[in-house]
C-alpha atoms as one frame of an Amber mdcrd trajectory, in Angstrom:
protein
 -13.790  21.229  -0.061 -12.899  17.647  -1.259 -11.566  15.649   1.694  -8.106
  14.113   1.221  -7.903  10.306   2.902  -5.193   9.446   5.081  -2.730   6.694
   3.633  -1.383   4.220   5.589   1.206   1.664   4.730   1.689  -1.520   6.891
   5.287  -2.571   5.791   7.815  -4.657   6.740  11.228  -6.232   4.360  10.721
  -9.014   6.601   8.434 -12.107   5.502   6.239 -13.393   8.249   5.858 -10.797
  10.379   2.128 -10.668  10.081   1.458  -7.503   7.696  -1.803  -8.687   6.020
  -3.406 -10.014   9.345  -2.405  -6.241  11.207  -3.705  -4.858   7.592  -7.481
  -6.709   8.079  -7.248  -5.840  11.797  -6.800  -1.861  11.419  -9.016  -1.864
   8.364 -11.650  -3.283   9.715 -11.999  -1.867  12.982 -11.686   1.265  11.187
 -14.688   0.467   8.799 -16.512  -1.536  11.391 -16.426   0.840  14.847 -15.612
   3.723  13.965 -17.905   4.126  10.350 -15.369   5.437   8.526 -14.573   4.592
   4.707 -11.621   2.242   3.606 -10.280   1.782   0.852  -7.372  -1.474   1.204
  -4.867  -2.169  -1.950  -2.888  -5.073  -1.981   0.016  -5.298  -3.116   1.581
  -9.041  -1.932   1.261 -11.146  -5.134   0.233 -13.846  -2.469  -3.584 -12.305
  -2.325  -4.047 -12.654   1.507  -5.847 -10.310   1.859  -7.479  -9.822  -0.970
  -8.873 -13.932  -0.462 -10.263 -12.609   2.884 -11.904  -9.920   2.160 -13.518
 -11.172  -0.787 -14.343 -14.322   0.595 -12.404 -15.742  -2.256 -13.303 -19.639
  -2.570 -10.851 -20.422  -4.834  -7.983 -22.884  -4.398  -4.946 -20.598  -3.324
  -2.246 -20.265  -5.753   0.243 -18.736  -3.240   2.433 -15.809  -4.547   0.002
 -15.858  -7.798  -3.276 -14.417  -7.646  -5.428 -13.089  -9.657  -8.656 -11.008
  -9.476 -11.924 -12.795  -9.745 -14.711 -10.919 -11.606 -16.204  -8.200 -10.624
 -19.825  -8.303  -8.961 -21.151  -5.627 -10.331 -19.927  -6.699 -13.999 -22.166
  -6.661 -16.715 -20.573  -8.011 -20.112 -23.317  -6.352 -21.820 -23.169  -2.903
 -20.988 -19.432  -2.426 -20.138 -18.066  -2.945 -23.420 -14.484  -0.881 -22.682
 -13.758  -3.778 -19.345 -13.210  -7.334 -19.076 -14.799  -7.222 -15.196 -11.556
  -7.460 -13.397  -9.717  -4.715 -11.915  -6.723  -4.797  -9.205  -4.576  -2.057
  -7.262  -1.941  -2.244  -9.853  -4.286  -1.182 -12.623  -3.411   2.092 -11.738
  -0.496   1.626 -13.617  -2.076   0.410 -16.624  -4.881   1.642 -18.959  -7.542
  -0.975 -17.254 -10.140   0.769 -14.986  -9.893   0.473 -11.642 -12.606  -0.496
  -9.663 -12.892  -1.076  -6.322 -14.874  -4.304  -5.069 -17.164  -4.316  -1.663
 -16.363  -6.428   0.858 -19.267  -7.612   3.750 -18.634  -4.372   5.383 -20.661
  -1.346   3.319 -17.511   1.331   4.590 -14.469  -1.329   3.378 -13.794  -1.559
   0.209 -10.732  -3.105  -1.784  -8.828  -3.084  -4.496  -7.288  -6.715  -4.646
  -3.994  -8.313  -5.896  -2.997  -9.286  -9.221   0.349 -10.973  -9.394   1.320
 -11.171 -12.959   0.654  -7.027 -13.189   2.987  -7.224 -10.083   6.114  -9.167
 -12.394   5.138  -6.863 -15.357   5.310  -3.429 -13.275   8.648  -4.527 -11.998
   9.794  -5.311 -15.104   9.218  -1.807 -16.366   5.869  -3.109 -18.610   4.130
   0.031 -17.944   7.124   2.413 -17.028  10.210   3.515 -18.630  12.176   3.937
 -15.069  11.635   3.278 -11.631  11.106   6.972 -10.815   7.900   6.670 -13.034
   6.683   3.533 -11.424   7.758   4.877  -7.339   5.807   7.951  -8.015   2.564
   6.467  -9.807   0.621   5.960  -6.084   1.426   9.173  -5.225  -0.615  10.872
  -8.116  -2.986   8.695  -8.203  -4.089   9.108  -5.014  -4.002  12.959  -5.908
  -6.937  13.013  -8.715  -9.816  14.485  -7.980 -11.143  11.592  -9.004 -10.401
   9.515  -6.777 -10.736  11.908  -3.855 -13.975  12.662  -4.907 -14.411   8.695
  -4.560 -14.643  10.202  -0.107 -12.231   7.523   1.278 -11.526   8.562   4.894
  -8.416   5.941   4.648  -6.521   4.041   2.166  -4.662   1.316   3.742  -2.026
  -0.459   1.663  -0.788  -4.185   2.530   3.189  -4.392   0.631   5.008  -7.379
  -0.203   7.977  -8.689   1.905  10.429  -6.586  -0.074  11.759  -3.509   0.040
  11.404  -3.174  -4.284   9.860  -0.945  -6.333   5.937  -1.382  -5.255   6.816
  -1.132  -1.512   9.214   2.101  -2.292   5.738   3.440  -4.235   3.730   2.778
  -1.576   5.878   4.886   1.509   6.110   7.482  -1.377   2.336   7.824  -1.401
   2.066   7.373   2.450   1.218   9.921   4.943   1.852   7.539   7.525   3.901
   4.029   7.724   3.263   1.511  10.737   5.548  -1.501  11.056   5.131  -4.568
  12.344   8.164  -6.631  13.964   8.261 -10.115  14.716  10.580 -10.364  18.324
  13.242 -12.583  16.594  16.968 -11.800  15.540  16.079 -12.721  11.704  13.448
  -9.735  12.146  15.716  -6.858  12.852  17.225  -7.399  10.150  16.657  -4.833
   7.583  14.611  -2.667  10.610  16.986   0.203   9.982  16.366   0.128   6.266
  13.235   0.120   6.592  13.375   3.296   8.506  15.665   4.578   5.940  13.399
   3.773   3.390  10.583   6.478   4.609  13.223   9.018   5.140  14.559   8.542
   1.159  11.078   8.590  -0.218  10.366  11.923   1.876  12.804  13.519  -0.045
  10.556  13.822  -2.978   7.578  14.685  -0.478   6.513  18.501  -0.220   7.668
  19.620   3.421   4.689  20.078   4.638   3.330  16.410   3.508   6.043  14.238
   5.257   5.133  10.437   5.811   4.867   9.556   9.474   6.311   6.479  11.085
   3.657   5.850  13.502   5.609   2.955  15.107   7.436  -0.182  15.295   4.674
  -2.544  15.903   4.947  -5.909  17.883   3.481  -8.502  16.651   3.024 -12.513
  17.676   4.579 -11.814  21.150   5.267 -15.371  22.862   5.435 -15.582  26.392
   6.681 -18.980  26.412  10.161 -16.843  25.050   9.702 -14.173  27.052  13.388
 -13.682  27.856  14.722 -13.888  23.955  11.810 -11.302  23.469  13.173  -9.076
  25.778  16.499  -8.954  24.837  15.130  -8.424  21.120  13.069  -5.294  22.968
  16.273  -4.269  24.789  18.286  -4.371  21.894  15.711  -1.954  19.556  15.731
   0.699  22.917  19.696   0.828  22.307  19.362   1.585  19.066  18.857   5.813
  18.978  17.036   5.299  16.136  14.611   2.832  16.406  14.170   3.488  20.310
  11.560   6.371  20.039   9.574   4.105  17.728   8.812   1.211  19.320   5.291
   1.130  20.426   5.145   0.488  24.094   1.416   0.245  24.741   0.037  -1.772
  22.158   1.204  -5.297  21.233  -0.427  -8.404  19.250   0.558 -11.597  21.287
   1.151 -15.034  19.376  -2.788 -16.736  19.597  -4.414 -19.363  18.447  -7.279
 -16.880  17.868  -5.335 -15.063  15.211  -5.815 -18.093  13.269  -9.414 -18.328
  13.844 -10.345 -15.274  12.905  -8.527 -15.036   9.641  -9.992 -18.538   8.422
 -11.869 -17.516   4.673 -15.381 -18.253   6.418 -15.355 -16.352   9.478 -16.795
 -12.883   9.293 -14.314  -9.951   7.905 -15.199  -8.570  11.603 -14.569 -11.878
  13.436 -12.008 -10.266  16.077 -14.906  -7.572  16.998 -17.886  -9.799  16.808
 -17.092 -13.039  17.174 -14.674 -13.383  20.596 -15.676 -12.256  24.242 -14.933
  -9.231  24.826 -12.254  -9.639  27.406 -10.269 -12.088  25.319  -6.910 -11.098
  24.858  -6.644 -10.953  21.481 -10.419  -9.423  20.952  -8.982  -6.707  23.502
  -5.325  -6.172  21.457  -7.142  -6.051  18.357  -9.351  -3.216  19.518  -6.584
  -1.353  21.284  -4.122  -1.385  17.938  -7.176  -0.147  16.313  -7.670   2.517
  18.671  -3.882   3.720  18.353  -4.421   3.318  14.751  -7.415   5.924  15.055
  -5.876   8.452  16.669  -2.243   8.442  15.463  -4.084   9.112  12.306  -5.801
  11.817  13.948  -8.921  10.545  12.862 -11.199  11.610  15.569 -11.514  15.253
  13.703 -13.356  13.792  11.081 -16.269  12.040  13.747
């Protein structure tokens, strides 16, 4: 019986909440302790991710990247490819192939910014319906089942537009960070609404998950903004039994350590003691990860 992955969508409306560093922390850990295989699409036309995991050297061209060449390339046997592939291509008629990473479980499938403009400007679709729903089948071949991902992680843009509303459609579960500020509640509710709209068109028995409102770059040096921020989401009937009360990534230093292009794709696990606080959150939100996902069945 072919083994259907989990999908997980990190998401936020919100720029600057940290999406693509949660994204590399929850992948990883996932690949890295617990053995299991990852597939990670990016879909920010920034490429943060998709620099990091492929140890990208070249110069950043922010909200514009593009796919390097594919290592396993070879111009003269693969006569139907140019050697570059991306997560949009499943929109297209280009091949998509994933490219390894350091870790032999994480793969990805990296950015590709001009696909991005095209896709939302109906290139490859004639509505947005088509374009929503693409994800959704694709990760429904037997093809790519057969491919054995245990997860498929998804990293959105800061917008709640067509390639974010495709990725909740093709999520079984959504996981949001929040940054404790005013500016990030913003748009929370929507955000909510968003999974609950893109349900619709999910069978009954398939509904996406929100496995929690995330909190990200905690500050204790504004501890009592932060709380009110916390007080103000447990007033709110909907958000309330979302929040994630257990788990939290604090603002560190070490976040920016870890997620420089030459440390080690499993710097937070390997490199830091292992009672450092952000060594320990970063195993703990991979833990919750784990088992909201109920992965421990497949161990």
């Amino acid at each position: 019986m072919l083994k259907i992955p989990k999908v997980l969508v990190v998401a936020n409306n919100k720029g600057g909440v940290g999406k693509s560093l949660i994204s590399q922390l929850i992948s990883t850990y996932l690949a890295f302790k617990k053995n299991l295989k990852v597939l990670v699409l990016d879909f920010d036309p920034q490429g943060n991710m998709s620099y990091r995991f492929l140890r990208d050297t070249r110069m950043r061209d922010m909200s514009n990247y593009k796919p390097p060449m594919h290592p396993d390339y070879n111009p003269a046997e693969d006569d139907d490819w140019n050697g570059k592939s991306s997560a949009l291509d499943m929109w297209t008629d280009n091949l998509v192939v994933p490219y390894p990473t350091d870790l032999e479980m994480l793969d990805i499938l990296p950015s590709d910014a001009s696909l991005i403009r095209d896709i939302e400007n109906f290139e490859y679709s004639k509505s947005l319906e088509e374009i929503v729903q693409r994800p959704y089948d694709f990760f429904s071949m037997p093809d790519f089942i057969e491919c054995g991902y245990d997860v498929v992680l998804i990293d959105t843009p800061p917008a709640k537009g067509p390639l974010t509303q495709s990725a909740v459609r093709a999520a079984t579960d959504v996981l949001i960070p929040i940054e404790l500020s005013n500016k990030s509640l913003q748009g929370l509710a929507g955000m909510v609404d968003l999974v609950n709209r893109q349900n619709v068109y999910r069978p009954a028995n398939k509904q996406a998950k929100i496995i929690g409102l995330l909190k990200n770059k905690v500050d204790y040096n504004k501890r009592g903004p932060q709380i009110r921020i916390i007080e103000t989401i447990k007033n709110n009937a909907i958000l309330r039994p979302l929040l994630i009360e257990d788990v939290e990534i604090h603002d560190s230093a070490r976040a920016i350590d870890i997620d420089e292009d030459q440390a080690p794709i499993t710097a937070p696990y390997t490199e830091l003691k292992e009672n450092d606080r952000f060594a320990v959150e970063a195993m703990a939100l991979g833990e919750y990860i784990y088992k909201s996902l109920g992965l421990e069945q497949l161990q």
